[in-house]
N, C-alpha and C positions, 0 to 999 in steps of 0.2 A: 329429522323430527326431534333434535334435541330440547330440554329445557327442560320445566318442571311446570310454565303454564300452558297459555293457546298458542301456536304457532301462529305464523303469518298466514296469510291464503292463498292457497292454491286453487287455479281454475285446472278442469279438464273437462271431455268431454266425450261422448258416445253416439256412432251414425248406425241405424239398422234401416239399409233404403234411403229414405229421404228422411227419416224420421231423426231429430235429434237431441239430445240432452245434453246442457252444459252448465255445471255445477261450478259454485266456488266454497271452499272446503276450510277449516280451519282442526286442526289437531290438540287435545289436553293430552298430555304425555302422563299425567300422576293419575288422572281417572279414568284413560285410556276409554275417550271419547270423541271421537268424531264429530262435526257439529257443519250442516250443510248451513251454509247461511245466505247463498244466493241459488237461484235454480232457474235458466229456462229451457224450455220444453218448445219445437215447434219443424215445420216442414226444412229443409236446407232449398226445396227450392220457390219458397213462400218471403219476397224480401224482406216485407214489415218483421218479421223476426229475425232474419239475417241481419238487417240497419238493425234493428233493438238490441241485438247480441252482441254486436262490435261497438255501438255507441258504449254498451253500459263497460266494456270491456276496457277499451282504449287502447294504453300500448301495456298493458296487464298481459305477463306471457298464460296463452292458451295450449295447454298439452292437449297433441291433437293423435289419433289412430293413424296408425300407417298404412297407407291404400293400396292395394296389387292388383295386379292386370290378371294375375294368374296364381298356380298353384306352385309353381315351379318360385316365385318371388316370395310368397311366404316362408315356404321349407328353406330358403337362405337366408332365414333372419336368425341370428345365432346371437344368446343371453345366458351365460357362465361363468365360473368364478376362474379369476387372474393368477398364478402361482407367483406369488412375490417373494416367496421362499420368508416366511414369517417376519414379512417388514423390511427386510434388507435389502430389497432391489425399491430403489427412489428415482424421482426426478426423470432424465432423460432413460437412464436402465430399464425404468418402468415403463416409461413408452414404447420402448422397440420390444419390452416381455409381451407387452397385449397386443402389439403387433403379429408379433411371431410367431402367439399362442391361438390370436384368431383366426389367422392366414391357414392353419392348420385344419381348421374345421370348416373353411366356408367352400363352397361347391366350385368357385369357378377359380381356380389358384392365380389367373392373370384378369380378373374383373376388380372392376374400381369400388370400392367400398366405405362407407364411410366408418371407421372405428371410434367407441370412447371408454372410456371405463369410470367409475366409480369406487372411492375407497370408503369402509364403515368400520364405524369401530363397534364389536361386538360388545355387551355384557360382560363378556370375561375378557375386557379391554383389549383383546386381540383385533389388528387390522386386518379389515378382510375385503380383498380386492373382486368388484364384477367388472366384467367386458362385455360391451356389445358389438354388435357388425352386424350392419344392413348396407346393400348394395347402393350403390349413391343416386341412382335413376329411380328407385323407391321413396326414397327419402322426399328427393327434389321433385317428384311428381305429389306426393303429401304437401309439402309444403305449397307449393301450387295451387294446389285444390282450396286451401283455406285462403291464403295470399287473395285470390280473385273472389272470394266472397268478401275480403274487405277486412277480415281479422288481419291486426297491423304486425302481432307477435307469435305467430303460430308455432310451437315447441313440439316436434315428432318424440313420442314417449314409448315405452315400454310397457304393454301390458301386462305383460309377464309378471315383470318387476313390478307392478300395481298388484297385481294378485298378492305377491307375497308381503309387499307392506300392508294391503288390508289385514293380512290372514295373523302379521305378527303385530300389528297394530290393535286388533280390535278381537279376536281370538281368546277364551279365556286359559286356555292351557299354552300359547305360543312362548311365553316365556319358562316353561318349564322344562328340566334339564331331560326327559323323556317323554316322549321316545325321541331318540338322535334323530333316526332318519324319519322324515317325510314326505310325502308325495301331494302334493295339492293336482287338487283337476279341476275344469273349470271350462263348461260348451259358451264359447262365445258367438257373437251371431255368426260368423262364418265359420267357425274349427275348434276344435278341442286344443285345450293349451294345456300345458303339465308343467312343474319346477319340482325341482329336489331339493329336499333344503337338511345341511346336518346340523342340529340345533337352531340357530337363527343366522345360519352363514345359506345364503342363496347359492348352490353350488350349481345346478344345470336346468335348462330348461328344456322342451321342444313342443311342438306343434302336428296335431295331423288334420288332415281334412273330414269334414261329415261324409262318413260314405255310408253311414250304416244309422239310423235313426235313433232316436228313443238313448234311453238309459244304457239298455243292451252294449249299442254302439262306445259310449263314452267309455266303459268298464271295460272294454274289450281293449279300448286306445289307450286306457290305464293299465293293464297288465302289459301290453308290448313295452311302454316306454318304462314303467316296472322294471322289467324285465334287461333293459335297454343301460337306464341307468345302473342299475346295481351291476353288471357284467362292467360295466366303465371304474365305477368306483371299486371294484373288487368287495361286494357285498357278500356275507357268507348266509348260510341257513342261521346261524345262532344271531346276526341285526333282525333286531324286528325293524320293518315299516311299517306309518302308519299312514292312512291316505285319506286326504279330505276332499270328498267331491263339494266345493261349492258354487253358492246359486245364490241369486236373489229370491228365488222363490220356494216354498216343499218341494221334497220330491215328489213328482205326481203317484194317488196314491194308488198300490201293489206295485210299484217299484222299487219301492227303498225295502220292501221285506222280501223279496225274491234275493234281494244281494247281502243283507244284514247281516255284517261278522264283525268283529271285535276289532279286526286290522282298518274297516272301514268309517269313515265317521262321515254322515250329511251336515254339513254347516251352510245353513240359511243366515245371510250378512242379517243384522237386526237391525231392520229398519225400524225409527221408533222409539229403541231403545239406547245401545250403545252410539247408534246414528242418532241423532235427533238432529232438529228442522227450527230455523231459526223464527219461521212464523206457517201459519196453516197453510200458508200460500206457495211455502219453497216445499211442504210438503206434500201437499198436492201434484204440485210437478215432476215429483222424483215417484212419490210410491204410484202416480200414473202411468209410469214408464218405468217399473221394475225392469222388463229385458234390460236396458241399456244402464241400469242403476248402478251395478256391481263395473262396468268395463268404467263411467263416468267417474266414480270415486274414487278406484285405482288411478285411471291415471292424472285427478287431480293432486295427489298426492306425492306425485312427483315434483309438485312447488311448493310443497310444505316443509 
């Protein structure tokens, strides 16, 4: 998202059931504004908007959610930061580190995987390397799934990684030098997702299942992986964390004052505002479909 005016556009999109939203997204980097400028909204198994959505799309790459059979396929989707030893491992060296480094964390040490990674360059011009790894039977069954609805460019994305660019894109404190550590949280329609981030370096991610309902649940899936990452990063009592549960919508209300501490922050994405909608019509389709708002703009944002 470099530059200083609107980026290019990114498509992405969000399924809850049948239901689906697919946005096309453009980014201001100086007014640190998002701006939806295409939106539709409709069944995945209704065709007249399946043909509407790939017509208007063409071979326009589509970031699409990664589909699982099970629980067991989620929990092996692994999204971290690369040790590139501050810039100095390149080219081929770099391929075999995120190799070596992901092989390390994934569950099955002889299953096929597809690997990639990503380099950014930080604000304080430091290169900071992420990896991912997902199992390649996930991937290629994602791909699949869009492939025979007809979308000609379908791009498996990282929500993760969508979370944390809204949260440093559009966030009014994410460029500031405190607090170091953070925790984003984040109930998507199937699981609680979490990332660690120190300053605006994405360092770990992970994922649990809804087993426990409500707010309750998600806080509780924030304290383990809390707990989870700061043991990995060797966190002391003197690091403050700060943790953002975000939503597209309020917390419902007696749950954000049951949990209300100073370490915690509720951040509602601003629709409206920091988002805006290129006409009544794309926003109508987005703030009609709040659940899927927040997973759709993430990972359109992985083509911006």
């Amino acid at each position: 998202m470099a530059g200083k005016g609107w980026s290019k556009r990114g498509y992405g999109c969000a399924v809850v059931g049948e239901e689906c939203l697919a946005v096309g997204v453009r980014y201001h980097v100086s007014e640190r504004r998002l701006n939806v400028d295409e939106a539709w909204r409709g069944q995945l198994s209704d065709r007249g908007f399946v043909s509407l959505l790939t017509r208007a799309l063409g071979r326009k790459p589509l970031w699409v959610p990664l589909s699982f059979a099970n629980e067991a396929e989620r929990s092996d989707v692994k999204v971290c930061m690369v040790d590139d030893a501050d810039g100095k491992i390149r080219g081929n060296r770099l391929i075999e580190a995120v190799k070596s480094q992901l092989q390390a964390v994934e569950a099955n040490k002889a299953g096929d995987y597809i690997r990639t990674h990503t380099r950014f360059l930080l604000e304080s011009k430091r290169t900071h390397v992420v990896g991912a790894s997902v199992p390649r039977a996930t991937v290629d069954k994602s791909v699949a799934l869009w492939s025979g609805l007809g979308v000609l460019n379908p791009c498996v994305g990282s929500l993760r990684a969508g979370l944390v660019n809204l949260f440093l894109a559009l966030h009014p404190s994410a460029r500031a030098a405190e607090p170091l550590h953070r925790l984003l949280a984040y109930r998507s329609a199937d699981s609680d997702l979490f990332c660690y981030l120190q300053g605006q370096a994405f360092m770990d991610s992970g994922a649990s299942p809804w087993v426990v309902g409500g707010f309750e649940g998600l806080l509780d899936h924030l304290g383990a992986w809390g707990s989870d990452f700061a043991q990995k990063y060797r966190l002391t009592q003197s690091d403050q964390v700060k943790a953002y549960v975000l939503g597209s919508e309020p917390v419902p209300a007696g749950q954000e004052s049951s949990f209300s501490d100073e370490s915690i922050e509720y951040w509602v994405l601003p629709l409206g505002e920091t988002v805006t909608f290129a006409s009544p019509t794309v926003g109508k389709a987005v703030l009609g479909q709040r659940a899927l708002a927040f997973s759709a703009l993430g990972l359109a944002l992985h083509g911006v």
